[in-house]
Every structure is written in structure tokens, then in C-alpha cells.
N, C-alpha and C positions, 0 to 999 in steps of 0.2 A: 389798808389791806385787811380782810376779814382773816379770823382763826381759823385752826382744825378744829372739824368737830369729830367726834368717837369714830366713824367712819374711816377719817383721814382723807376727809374732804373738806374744801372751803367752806366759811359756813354758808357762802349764795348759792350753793350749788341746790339746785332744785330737783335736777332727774338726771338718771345713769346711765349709759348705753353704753350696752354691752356686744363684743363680738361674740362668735361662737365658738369656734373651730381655734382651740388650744386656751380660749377663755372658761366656755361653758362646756364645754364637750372636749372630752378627749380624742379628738377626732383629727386635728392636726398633721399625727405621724399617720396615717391614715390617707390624706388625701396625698401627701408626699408620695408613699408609696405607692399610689394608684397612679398620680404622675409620671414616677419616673419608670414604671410598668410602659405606660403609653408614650412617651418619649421615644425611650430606647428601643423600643420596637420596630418606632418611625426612623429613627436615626439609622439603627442596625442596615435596617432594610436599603436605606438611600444612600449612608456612607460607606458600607461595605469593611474594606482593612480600614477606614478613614476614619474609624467609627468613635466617637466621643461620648460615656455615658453622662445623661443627668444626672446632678449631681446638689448635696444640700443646699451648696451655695447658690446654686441657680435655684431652686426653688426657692431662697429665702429672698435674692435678689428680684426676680423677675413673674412669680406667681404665687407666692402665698398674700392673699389677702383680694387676688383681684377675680373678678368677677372670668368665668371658663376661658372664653373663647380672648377674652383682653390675654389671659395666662399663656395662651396659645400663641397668640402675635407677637407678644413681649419678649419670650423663651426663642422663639425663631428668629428673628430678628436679631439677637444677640449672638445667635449664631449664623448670619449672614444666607437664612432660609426664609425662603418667600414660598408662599402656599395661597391657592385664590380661597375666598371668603367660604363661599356655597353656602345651603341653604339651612337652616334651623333641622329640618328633619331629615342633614343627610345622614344615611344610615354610617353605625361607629364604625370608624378604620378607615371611612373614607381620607380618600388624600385633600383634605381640607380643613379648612382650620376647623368650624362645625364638626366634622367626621371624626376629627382629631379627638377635638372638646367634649364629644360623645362618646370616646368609646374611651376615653379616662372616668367619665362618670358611670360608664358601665362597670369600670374595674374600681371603682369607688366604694357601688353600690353593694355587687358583689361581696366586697370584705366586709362590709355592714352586715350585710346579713348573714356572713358566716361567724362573724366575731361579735357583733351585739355593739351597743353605745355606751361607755360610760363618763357620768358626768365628774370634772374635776368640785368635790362638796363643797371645798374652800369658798367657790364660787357661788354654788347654792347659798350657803348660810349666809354671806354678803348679802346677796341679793333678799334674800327675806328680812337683813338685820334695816337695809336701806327704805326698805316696805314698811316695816316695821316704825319708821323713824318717819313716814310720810311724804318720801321724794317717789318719783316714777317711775318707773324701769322702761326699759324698752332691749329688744334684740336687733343689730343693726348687723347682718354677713352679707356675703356674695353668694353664697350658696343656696343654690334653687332647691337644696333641700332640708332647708332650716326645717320648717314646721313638722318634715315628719319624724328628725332628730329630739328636734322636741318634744315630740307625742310622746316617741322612746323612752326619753328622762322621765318623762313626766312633770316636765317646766313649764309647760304652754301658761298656765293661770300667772306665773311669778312675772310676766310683760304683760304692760298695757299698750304696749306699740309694739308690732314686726315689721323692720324693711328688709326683706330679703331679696336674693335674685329675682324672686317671682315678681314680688310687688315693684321692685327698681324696672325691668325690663317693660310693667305694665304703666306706670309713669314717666319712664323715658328718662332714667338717672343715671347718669358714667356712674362707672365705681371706683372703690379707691383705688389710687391714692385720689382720687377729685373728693370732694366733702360734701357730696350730694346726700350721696345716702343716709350718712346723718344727721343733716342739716333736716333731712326730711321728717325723721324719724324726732328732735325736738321741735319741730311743726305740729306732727301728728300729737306731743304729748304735752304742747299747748307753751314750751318753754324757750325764751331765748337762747341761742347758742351759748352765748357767755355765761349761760348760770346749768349749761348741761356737762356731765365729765362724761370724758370718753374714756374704753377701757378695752384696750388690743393687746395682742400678740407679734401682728407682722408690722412689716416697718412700711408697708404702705398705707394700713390704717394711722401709726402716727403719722404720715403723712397731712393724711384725710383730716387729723384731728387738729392739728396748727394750720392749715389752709381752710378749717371754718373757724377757726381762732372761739376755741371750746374754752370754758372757762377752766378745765382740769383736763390732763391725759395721763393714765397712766398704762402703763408699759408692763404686760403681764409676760416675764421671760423663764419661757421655758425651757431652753434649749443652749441658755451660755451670751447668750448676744446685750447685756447689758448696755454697753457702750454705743453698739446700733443705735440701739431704742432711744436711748438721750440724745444723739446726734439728729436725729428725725425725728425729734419733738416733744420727747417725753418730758413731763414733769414731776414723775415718781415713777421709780422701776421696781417691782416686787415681783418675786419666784410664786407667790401663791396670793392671792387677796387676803388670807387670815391674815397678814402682816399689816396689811392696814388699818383692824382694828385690835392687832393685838395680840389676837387669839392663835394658837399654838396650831400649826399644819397637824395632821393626822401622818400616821405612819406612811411612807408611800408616795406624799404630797409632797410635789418639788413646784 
């Protein structure tokens, strides 16, 4: 079995993929709330006194990590609600899963642009320390709006691979928890799975991350859920990536 190296990776590890949303972006409590905005709205309206809000657990359970409309079916379902498919462009609110999945990304979009992006640094300086050291990067989300999150930061140059929703939906990739879109994204950066780390926040990326049997996952916990993360595959769980090489969080940085 090869050592750590400065990183606090194996030394085979070749290239890093990364999630976005509560990895690289603080963006996380962000989509939570634009969820459970669009939930409860739905619920409100259909359960009436019956009415059950969304709640962290469901989001941590059932839709962080998965690509829109899979978060839609997952979340209803668990609540013994069936909704027909409809079309990609139906308009948001509609009563379908689409409609649904559309007008949470409206209330997404929304806080985006009233509140701005910011990036967790910890993560930045990793990623340059890994550049730096001649392994690969890559961004691997569900989010069909990685790239313009990215523009935001200003992180576009720090990946030489993106799979995001866009690029999964135009290749034809389940999302997590399946290990597609990773699996892709060390295709795209030329590296066996086994010599790629993975590097999430929800527990259906470590899903994703032990069902492409990645040579490293680690488990970037922001919110308390430690024990999740290891149960679902993690092989090092850190509050911020400075911890894996070392280096001292910044005021702020959990």
C-alpha cells in the first residue's frame, strides 16, 4: 500500500474530482433553501391541515447531490406522492416533476443573484496546491449550473475536465449516487478510476465514489454528519480540505 503524500493523498493518486456545491462553492445551504421554498409550497397547496414541511433530513436523505428532477422523484416518493414526468420546458410550478424541478431552480437562481457566490478558499488553495504538485483536476456536480458558478468564483482555469448536468444530460449519465459522472470525468482526464480521488459533501456522491471503487473519497462535512459520510464510503472525513495538508482554516472556515 503506497504512503501520504503533502496533499493527504495516496501517493497513486493521479487527478481530483471535485464536487461543487458545499465543496467548491458555498452554495449548498443555498440550494437547500430554494428546495424546501419549492416543496413546501407544493405540499402546502396538496396537503392542506396535512401539511408536512421539507425538512434537512430530507434534503440530506433524498436530494442533495442528485441531479433536479432524480431530487424530485426521490423527495416524493418518500412521501408516497406521484407526479407525471412532463416535459423539460414545462413552465415552473407546474404540477410535474419538470415544473417542479423548474421553478426550484428559479428560486435558486434568484438567491444567486441577489446574494452573490462565494467560494469555500480552503478549497481553492487545495486545488491549486494539487496543480501545483502535477495531478489533474476536474469538477464533477449535478448542477446544470456549474459553469456559470464558476465564472463567478473565477475557478473556470483551476479544472481541466467539467461534468456537470449539462454535459451528463448531453452524454446520457445517471447521476449520483450511480458513478457515471465520475467515472466520466477520469476518462475525460485521461486516469484510471483507481488512481482518481473523489471529493463530496453529500452522501450520494460517496455513494457514487465506492460504486466506481475510486482509489481515495473523501468526505468534506459541513454541516455535522461525520459518521454519514463514513457509513457511505468515505475514506477520510475533513470540515475543510486545509486539514489535509495541514494548513490552518481561515477565520470563518468550518
Amino acid at each position: 500500500m503506497s504512503g501520504m503524500t503533502d496533499l493527504g493523498l495516496p501517493e497513486n493518486i493521479l487527478a481530483c474530482l471535485f464536487d461543487l456545491d458545499g465543496v467548491i462553492s458555498r452554495t449548498a445551504a443555498v440550494h437547500a433553501a430554494a428546495w424546501k421554498q419549492a416543496f413546501d409550497a407544493f405540499l402546502r397547496e396538496r396537503d392542506g391541515a396535512d401539511f408536512r414541511p421539507f425538512t434537512d433530513a430530507d434534503y440530506a436523505e433524498y436530494v442533495d447531490g442528485r441531479p433536479r428532477v432524480d431530487g424530485v422523484r426521490t423527495f416524493l416518493a418518500s412521501r408516497g406522492v406521484g407526479l407525471p414526468l412532463g416535459a423539460p420546458d414545462d413552465p415552473p410550478g407546474t404540477a410535474t416533476v419538470h415544473g417542479l424541478a423548474r421553478r426550484k431552480n428559479e428560486l435558486f437562481l434568484e438567491r444567486i443573484r441577489s446574494g452573490g457566490v462565494e467560494a469555500y478558499e480552503g478549497t481553492l488553495r487545495y486545488i491549486e496546491a494539487a496543480r501545483a504538485d502535477g495531478l489533474r483536476t476536474a469538477v464533477v456536480s449535478a448542477s446544470a449550473n456549474c459553469r456559470d458558478v464558476l465564472h463567478a468564483l473565477d475557478a473556470e482555469h483551476l479544472f481541466d475536465a467539467r461534468v456537470d448536468g449539462v454535459v451528463a444530460a448531453e452524454r446520457h449519465l445517471p447521476g449520483k449516487p450511480h458513478p457515471d459522472t465520475f467515472l466520466a470525468a477520469a476518462r475525460d482526464l485521461g486516469v484510471p478510476p483507481g488512481r482518481a480521488a473523489v471529493f463530496e459533501d453529500a452522501l450520494a456522491g460517496m455513494d457514487a465514489g465506492r460504486a466506481g471503487r475510486f482509489g481515495y473519497v473523501v468526505g468534506v462535512d459541513r454541516v455535522g454528519r461525520s459518521a454519514a459520510l463514513y457509513a457511505h464510503g468515505a475514506d477520510r472525513v475533513v470540515t475543510d480540505l486545509a486539514e489535509l495538508t495541514g494548513e490552518p482554516r481561515e477565520p470563518g472556515e468550518r
